[in-house]
C-alpha positions as CSV (number, residue, x, y, z in Angstrom):
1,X,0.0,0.0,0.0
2,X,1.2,3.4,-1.1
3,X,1.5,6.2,1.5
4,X,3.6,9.3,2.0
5,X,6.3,9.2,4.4
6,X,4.3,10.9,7.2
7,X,1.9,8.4,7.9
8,X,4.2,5.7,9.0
9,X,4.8,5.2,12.5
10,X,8.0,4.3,14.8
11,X,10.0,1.3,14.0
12,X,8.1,1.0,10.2
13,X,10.0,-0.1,7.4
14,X,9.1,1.2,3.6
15,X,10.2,1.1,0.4
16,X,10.9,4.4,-1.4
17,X,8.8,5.0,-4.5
18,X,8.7,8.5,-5.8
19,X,9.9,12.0,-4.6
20,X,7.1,14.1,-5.6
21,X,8.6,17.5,-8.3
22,X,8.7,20.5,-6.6
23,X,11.5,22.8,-5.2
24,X,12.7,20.5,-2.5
25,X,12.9,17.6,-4.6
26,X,16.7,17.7,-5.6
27,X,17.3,18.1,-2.1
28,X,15.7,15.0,-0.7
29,X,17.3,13.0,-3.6
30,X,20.9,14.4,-2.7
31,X,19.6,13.0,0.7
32,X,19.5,9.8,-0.4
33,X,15.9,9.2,-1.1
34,X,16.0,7.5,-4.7
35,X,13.3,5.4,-5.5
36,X,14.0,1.9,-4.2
37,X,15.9,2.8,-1.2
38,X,15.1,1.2,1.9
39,X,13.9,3.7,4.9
40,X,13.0,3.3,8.7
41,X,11.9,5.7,11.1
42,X,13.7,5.2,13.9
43,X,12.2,8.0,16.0
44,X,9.6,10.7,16.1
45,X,9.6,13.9,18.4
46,X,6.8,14.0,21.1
47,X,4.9,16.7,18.9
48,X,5.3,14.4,16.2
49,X,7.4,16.5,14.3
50,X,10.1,16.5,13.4
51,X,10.9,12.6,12.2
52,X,14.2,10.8,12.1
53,X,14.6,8.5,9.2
54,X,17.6,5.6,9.0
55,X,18.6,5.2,5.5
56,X,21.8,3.6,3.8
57,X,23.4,3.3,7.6
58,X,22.7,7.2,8.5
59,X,19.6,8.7,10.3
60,X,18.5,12.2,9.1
61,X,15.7,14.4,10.1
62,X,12.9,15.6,8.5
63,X,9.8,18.1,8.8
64,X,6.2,16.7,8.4
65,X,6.3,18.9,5.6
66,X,9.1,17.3,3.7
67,X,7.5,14.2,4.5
68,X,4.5,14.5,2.8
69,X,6.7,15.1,-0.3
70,X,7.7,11.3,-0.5
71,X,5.7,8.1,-1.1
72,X,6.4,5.1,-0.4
73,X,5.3,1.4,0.2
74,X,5.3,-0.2,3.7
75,X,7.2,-3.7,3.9
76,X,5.7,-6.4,6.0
């Protein structure tokens, strides 16, 4: 099931699908999140923003707002 990166909760793994093309876009992808790549949140503030991410062995973190700006697929 398809959902933006947002909507998954702590300890979820996903599947990066698409970044979606607006100005932030390059920025994410220099990031590391290319279509494909494997993503966990590893840990959301207590106002539930901002979220930390672990992807290709580093954790970043990201705004709800640049969140919503990539989709992705859970994993089981």
């Amino acid at each position: 099931m398809q959902n933006t990166l947002e909507k998954l909760k702590r300890y979820e793994k996903a599947i990066v699908n698409y970044v979606c093309n607006n100005s932030i876009k390059q920025k994410l992808i220099d990031m590391g999140f290319i279509p494909g790549t494997q993503i966990m949140i590893s840990n959301i503030a207590p106002l539930g923003d901002p979220i930390e991410i672990c992807l290709r062995g580093y954790e970043l973190s990201l705004r709800k707002s640049e969140a919503k700006q990539i989709f992705v697929t859970k994993e089981d």
